[in-house]
N, C-alpha and C positions, 0 to 999 in steps of 0.2 A: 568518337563522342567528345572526347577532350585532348586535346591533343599543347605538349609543350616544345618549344625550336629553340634552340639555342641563347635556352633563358641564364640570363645572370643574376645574381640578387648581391646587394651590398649592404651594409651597415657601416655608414659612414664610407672611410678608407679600404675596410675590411669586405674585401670578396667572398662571402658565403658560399654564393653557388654559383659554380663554374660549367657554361654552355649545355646546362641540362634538355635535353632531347627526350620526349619520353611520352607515351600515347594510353589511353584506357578507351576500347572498345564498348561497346553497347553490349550490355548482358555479363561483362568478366567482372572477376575479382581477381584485380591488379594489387601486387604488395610490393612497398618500398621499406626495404629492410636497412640497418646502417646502423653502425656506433652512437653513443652519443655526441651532438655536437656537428655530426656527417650534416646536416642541413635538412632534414627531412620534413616537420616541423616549421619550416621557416618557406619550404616551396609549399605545401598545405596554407599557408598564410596567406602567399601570394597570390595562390588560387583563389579565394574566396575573397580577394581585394583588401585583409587586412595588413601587407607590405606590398608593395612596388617594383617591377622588375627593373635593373639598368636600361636591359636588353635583353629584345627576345620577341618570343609571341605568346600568349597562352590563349587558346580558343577552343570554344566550348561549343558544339553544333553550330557551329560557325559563328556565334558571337565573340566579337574581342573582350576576352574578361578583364586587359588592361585598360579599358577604355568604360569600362561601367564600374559605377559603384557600388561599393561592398554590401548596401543596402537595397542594392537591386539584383543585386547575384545570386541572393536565396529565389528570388523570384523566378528564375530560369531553371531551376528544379536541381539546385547545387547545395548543400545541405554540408554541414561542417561539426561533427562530433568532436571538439576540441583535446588536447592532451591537458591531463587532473579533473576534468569533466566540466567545472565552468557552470554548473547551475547554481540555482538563485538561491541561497540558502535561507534565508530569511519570509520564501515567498513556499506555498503547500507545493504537496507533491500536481495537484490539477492544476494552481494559476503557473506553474512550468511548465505544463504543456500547452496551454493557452499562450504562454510567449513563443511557442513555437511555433502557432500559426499566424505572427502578429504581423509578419510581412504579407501575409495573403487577404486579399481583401475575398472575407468567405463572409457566409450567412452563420449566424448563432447556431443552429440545427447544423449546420456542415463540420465545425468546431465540436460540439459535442461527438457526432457519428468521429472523426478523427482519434477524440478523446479514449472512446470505448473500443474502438481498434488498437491503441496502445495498449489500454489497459486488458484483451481479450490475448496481446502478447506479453504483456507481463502481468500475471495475478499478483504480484505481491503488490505491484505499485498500485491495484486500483485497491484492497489492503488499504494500503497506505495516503489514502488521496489526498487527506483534511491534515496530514502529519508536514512538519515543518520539513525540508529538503534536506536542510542540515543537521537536522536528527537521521537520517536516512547512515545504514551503514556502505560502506565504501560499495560491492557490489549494486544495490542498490540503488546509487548514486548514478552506477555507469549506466544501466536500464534505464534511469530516468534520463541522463544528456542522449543515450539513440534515440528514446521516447519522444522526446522533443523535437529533435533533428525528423523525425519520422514525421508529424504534424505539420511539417511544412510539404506535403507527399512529393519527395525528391526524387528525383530521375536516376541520380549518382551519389552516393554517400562517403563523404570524405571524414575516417575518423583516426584518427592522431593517438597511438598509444593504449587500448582503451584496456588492455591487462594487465595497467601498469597498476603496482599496489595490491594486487588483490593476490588470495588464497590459491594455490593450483587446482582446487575446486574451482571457485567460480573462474578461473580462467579458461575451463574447458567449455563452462557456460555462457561466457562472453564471446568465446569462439562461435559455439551454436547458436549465439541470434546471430552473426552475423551469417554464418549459412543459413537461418532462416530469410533472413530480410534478404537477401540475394536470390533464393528463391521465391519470393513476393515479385522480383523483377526489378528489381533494382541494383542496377551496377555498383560496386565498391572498389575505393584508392583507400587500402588499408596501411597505414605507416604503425609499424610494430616492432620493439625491441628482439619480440619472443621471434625468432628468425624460424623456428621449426615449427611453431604451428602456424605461421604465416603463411609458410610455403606448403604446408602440405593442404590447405583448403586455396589460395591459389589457382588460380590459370596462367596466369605470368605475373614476373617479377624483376625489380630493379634493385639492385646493389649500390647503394651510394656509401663513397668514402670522400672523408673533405671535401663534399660539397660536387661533386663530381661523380656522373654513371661509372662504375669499373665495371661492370657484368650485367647482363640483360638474358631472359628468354624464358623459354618455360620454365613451371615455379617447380614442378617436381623434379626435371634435369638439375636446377640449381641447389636441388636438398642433394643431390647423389652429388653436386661437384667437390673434391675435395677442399679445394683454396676455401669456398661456402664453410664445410665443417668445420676446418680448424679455423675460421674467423668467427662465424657468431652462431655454430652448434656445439661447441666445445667437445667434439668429436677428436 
């Protein structure tokens, strides 16, 4: 379904990402786990057109995602849950969802049925529909950037971080939408600090260190492997 080849990424002089190789099937949830700084974040960028490869391929059901614009990449059913979540604070919790169908040319009635599908997965936000985004507390915050991302009805969800900040409650619960929305049928490329609940909802996974794959394969093999624990289980 998405597939990357010996992609580089730079900034400026500086090499980020180094000959990444790395594939998301139709139907899995794929996790790229890593340090900070490993590049993880910066290949999600690239993905969705907001950085540039040196070098490389990145193709998506066979389109070249280096060769379309980042404003027509939502359009090909590519959906990008950003890291600190990135919604509109100033705008309600409903015209945030409505920007999230603003790349799709839909009918008013298709935009609301969207609407009430978000808010049928999260009650608190339809609660909160007429409230400012950024009165919205941190959890709450992150439901509304998948909420969003979901409004555009994506094929593959790419979301960067999303239990960064939050309470070890709702990180369990940030965990379960994202098993919920995977069983909805949508594929997930989850990049996540938390490396042990990453891998354990998982099908496979990638280990990036500066910028570079060191370890690949299944996501529950990779929680048993040692080198894994004492890197980023604290095992």
């Amino acid at each position: 379904m998405l597939e990357l080849s010996n992609v580089n990424i730079s900034y400026g002089s500086i090499n980020a990402v180094h000959n990444v190789s790395m594939q998301v099937k139709d139907g899995e949830i794929v996790s790229l786990i890593g340090a900070n700084g490993a590049g993880k974040t910066t290949i999600l960028h690239t993905i969705t057109g907001l950085k540039k490869a040196t070098s490389g391929t990145i193709s998506y059901n066979g389109v070249d995602l280096q060769k379309t614009e980042a404003s027509k990449i939502v359009t090909h059913g590519i959906a990008h849950v950003p890291e600190g979540r990135h919604i509109f604070p100033d705008m309600t919790v409903a015209e945030n969802l409505e920007m999230g169908a603003y790349c799709r040319k839909r009918k008013r009635e298709e935009i609301q049925d969207a609407i009430t599908e978000v808010f049928e997965r999260f009650p608190r936000l339809k609660e909160r529909k007429k409230q400012l985004a950024g009165t919205l507390s941190g959890g709450e915050q992150q439901m509304l950037a998948v909420g969003r991302a979901l409004m555009s009805k994506p094929k593959i969800l790419l979301m960067d971080e999303p239990s960064m900040g939050l309470s070890p409650l709702l990180v369990k619960e940030i965990f379960s939408i994202v098993k919920e929305v995977h069983k909805q049928g949508i594929t997930v490329l989850l990049v996540e600090q938390n490396a042990k609940m990453a891998l354990a909802i998982a099908d496979r996974a990638y280990v990036l260190e500066t910028g570079r794959i060191a370890m690949s394969g299944d996501a529950k093999d990779l929680l048993k492997d040692e080198k894994v624990k004492q890197a980023y289980l604290g095992l």
